[in-house]
N, C-alpha and C positions, 0 to 999 in steps of 0.2 A: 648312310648310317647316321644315328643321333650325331654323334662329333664331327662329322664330315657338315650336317646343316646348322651349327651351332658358328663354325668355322667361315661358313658361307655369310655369316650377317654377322661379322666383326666388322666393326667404324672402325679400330682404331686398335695399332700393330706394333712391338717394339721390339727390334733385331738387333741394336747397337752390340758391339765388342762380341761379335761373333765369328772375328775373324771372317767375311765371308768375303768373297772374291768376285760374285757376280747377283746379281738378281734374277729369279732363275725365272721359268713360267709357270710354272706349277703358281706362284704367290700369284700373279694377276688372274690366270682362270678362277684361284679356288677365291679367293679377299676380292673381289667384286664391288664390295659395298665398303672398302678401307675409305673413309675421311680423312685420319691421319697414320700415317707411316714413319717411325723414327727407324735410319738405317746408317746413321754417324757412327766413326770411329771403327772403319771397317775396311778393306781395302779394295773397293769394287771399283772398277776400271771405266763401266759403261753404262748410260742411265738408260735401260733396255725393256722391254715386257711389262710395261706400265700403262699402255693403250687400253687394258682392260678394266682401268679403274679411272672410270669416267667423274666418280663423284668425290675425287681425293681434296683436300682443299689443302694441307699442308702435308711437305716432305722436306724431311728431313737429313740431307747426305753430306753433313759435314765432316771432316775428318777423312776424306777417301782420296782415291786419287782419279777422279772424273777430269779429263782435257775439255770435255766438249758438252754443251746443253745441247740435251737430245732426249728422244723419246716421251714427249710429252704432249704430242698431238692432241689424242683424245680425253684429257685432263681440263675438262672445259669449266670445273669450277675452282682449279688452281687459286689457291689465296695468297699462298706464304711459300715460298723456297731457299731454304739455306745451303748455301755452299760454301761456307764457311770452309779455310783451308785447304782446298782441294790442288788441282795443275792444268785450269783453264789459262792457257796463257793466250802473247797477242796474235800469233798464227790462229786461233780456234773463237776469238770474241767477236769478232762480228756476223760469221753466224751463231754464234751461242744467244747472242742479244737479238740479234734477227725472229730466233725461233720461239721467243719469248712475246713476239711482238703481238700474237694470237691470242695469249690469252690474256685475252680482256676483263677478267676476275683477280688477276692476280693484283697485286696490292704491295707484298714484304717482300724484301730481294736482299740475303745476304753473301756476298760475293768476297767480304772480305779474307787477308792470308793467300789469294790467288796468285799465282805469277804477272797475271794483267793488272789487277789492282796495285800489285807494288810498284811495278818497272816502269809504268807509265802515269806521268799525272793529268795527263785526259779523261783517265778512266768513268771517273765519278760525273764526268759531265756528260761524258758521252752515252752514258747509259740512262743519265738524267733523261736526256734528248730522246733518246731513244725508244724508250716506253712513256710515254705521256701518261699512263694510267696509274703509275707506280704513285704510290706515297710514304715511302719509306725506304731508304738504302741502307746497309747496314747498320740499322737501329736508328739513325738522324732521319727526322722528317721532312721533306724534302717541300721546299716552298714556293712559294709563288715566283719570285725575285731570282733565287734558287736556279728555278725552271726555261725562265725567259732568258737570263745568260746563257745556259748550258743548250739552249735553241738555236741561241744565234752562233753559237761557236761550230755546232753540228758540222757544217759543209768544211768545216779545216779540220777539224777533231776526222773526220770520215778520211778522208785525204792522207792526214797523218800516219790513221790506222794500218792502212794499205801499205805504207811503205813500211813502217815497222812492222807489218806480219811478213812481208815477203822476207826481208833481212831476219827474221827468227825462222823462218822455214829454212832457209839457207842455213843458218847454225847448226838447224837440227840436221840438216842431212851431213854435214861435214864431220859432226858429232859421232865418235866412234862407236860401235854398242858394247851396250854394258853386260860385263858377264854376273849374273847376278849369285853364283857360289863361290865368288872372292871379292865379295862388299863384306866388311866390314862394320855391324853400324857403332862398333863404339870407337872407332875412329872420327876423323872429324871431315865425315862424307855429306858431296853436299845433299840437300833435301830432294830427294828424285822420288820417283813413283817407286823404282828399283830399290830403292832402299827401303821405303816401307816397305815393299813385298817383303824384303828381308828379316828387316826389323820384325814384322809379324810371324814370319813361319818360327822364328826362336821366341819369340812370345807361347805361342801354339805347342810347342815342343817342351817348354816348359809348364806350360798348364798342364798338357796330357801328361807329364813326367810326377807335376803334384800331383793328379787322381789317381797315377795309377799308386801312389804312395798310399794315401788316403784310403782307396780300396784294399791294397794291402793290410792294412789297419784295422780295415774296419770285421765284424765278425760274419765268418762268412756262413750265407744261407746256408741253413739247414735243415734237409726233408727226414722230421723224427720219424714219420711212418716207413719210409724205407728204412732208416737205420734200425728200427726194432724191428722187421721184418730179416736184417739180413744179420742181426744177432741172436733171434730166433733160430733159425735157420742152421747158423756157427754155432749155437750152444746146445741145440738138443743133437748135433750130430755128436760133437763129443762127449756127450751123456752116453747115446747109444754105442760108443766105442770102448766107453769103460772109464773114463777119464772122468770123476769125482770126485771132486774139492768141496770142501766149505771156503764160501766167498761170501764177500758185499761191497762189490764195485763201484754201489750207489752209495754209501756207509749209511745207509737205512735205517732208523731205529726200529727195535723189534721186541715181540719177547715171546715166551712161551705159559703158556696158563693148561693143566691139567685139572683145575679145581672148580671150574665152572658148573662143566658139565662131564657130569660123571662117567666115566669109560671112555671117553674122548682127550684128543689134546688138541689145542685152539694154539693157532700162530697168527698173531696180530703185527703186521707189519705199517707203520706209520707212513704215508705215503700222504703228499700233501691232499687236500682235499679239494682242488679244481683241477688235478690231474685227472686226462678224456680215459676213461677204462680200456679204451684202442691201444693205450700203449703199455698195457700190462698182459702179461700172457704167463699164463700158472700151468703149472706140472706136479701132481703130485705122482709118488713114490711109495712104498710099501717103506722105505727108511729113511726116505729125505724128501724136502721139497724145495724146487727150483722155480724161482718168480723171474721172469724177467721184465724190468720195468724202466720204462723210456731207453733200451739199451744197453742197462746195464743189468748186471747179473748176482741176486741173492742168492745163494745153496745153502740149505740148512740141514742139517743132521738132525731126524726125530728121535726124543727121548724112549718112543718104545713104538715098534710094529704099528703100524695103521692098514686099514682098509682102504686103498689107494681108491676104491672104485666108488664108495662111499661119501667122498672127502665132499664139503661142502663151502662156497666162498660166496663173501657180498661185500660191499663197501659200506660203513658208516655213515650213515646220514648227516650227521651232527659232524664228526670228524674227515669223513671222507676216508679213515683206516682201511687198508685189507684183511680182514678176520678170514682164516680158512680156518675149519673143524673137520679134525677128523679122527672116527672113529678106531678104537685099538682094539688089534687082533685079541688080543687079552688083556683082559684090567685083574691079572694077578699082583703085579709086581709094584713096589711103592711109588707114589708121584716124587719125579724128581724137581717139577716145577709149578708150588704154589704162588697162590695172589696174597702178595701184602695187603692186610685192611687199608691202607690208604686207597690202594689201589683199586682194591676191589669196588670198594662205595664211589670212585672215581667212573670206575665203568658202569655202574646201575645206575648211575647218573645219565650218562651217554644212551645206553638204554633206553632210559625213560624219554629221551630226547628223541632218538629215533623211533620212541614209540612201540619196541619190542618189549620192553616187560612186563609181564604179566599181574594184570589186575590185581590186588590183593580184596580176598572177602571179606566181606564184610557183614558180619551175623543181625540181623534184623533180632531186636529182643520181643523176650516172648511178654504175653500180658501178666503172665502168672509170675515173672520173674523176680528175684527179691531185691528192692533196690540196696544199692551201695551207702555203706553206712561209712561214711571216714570216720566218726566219731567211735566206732567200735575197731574199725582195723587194724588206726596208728596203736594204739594202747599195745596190741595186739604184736606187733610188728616192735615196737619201744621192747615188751618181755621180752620178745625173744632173742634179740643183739642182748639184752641183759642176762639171760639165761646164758648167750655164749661167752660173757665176758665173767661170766662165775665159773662155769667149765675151765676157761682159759687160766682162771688167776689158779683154781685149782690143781690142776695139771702141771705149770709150772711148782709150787709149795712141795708137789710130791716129788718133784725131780730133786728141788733140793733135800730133802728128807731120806735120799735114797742116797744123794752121793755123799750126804753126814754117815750114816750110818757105814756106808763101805769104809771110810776111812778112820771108822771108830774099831773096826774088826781087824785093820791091819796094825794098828798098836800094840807094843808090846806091855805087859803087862809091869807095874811099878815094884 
């Protein structure tokens, strides 16, 4: 596969704090071509399955608990290796240093935090001696002067070795074993490989106890197309069973317009406008219509009788709204649900926007036509607001005139 050859020509790999426990084989067959490998801070026992990455130059295994250098045969351009804290002690140093003595590339050697480095202060010399190729030990550059002492000391330093590995083999066998589900580590135990293993698995128990919190938390996936599929389903059966309500589960804005178009009633339901039309599913009814939309459920009560079979929907371009029209079994009866002018000029807007409204004509003039005089019209137009404002003042004069005189007839006479 693409990711499988992608994987295949990785240089360079970083596993640290993954809790891991071993190196497995699967990493050396498939990383081939690792340069560098960081694997610190992990509790891997044994440096294993690494024969297949011939062109590694630096690794990484600080923090683990490694006794013994090994598995680094085939590691022929080795530059750098840290073992920084690990539990090579002096039963396992002088083949660990022995096996180190082959590659001849290598360079950087950090050993410090070991049980050998501490408990013995031959260590540094001895290892001086021991790789002639090295230039560098735990971060100090190892010198000329350096060199030539820790040479000549070799043949006692080796000597020494021998007898303090055998007296640390001896401890460890006299050494009872350790039951590793009654350590402790917040006690004050001493630093064993056993105790890391410990100390990590409640590390481990503890991270997987946050995620599964976190995932708790977090919201969880959701396949809309199956849930409006199986609300569909749930709501047209209890339609069919007789069960109608007016709802709006989604609180939908909505409204009704019977003035649009005539003998029809239009329900425009407000429904965002990048919602996929897969998750709307319409029903109409000779008395009601039922939308269902991402799941949830609008039922509406029509104002008067429709032609269920007639009924007509589409989305807004411009808004993305649902407009259903449908036409009524009779347009005897008065509209209950006109469009306010704000409204209405609102939607021929939207209209024009999707491109639905209809053209307005426009009369080409004729040659014979007579042009427009304003100079004659206003005049025209001035008389006649004047003419109504002489009617007006008249009609008031009479009213007064009419209610003097009523009130002159009800007087009694002097």
């Amino acid at each position: 596969t693409p990711c499988a050859g992608v994987i295949s020509t990785l240089e360079e790999l970083t596993l640290h704090q993954e809790e891991l426990v071993g190196i497995s084989a699967i990493l050396g067959t498939t990383c081939r071509k690792l340069k560098i490998l960081y694997l610190q801070n992990n509790i891997i026992s044994k440096m294993e399955n690494l024969h297949h990455m011939k062109d590694l130059e630096y690794l990484n295994m600080a923090l683990n608990n490694v006794s013994k250098i090994e598995g680094l045969d085939k590691c022929e351009f080795l530059h750098k290796l840290d073992l920084t804290v690990n539990f090579v002690d002096l039963d396992e140093l002088e083949a660990s240093i022995a096996h180190l003595k082959d590659r001849e590339h290598l360079r950087d050697l950090y050993m410090m935090g070991n049980p050998a480095q501490n408990d013995w202060p031959g260590f540094k010399n001895y290892v001086i001696a021991t790789l002639p190729r090295l230039q560098y030990l735990d971060g100090e550059e190892i010198t000329r002067t350096m060199r030539l002492v820790a040479t000549q000391q070799l043949p006692k330093l080796a000597v020494e070795l021998r007898s303090l590995a055998a007296a640390k083999r001896d401890e460890k066998a006299a050494r009872a074993p350790v039951d590793v589900a009654s350590i402790d580590p917040d006690d004050k135990s001493p630093y064993t490989p056993e105790v890391r293993v410990k100390m990590y698995e409640e590390i481990a128990e503890e991270k997987a106890e946050k995620e599964a919190r976190e995932n708790r938390m977090k919201p969880r996936d959701r396949d809309h197309t199956q849930e409006q599929k199986d609300a569909i389903e749930r709501t047209r059966k209890r339609e069919e069973e007789g069960r109608i309500l007016q709802c709006n589960e989604g609180k939908w804005e909505f409204h009704f317009d019977e003035e649009s178009v005539k003998g029809s009633v239009i329900l425009e339901v407000h429904v965002p406008r990048h919602l996929d039309s897969s998750l709307i599913d319409l029903d109409v009814h000779p008395t009601y219509i039922s939308v269902i939309i991402k799941s949830k459920v609008l039922r509406l009560k029509l104002p008067s009788e429709v032609r269920a079979s007639d009924a007509k929907a589409k989305r807004s371009k411009a808004s993305g709204h649902l407009v259903i029209t449908c036409p009524k079994v009779s347009d005897t009866g008065m509209a209950m649900f006109l469009k306010p002018k704000a409204k209405a000029a609102a939607e021929a807007r939207l209209q024009r926007l999707d491109g639905n409204a209809a053209p307005t004509a426009i009369a080409a003039p004729h040659a014979t036509s007579k042009p427009i005089n304003n100079r004659d019209e206003q005049p025209t137009k001035s008389l006649k607001m004047a003419d109504m404002m002489i009617a007006d003042a008249a009609s008031r004069r009479k009213k007064q005139d009419d209610g003097m005189a009523a009130v002159a007839t009800t007087r009694k006479p002097a």
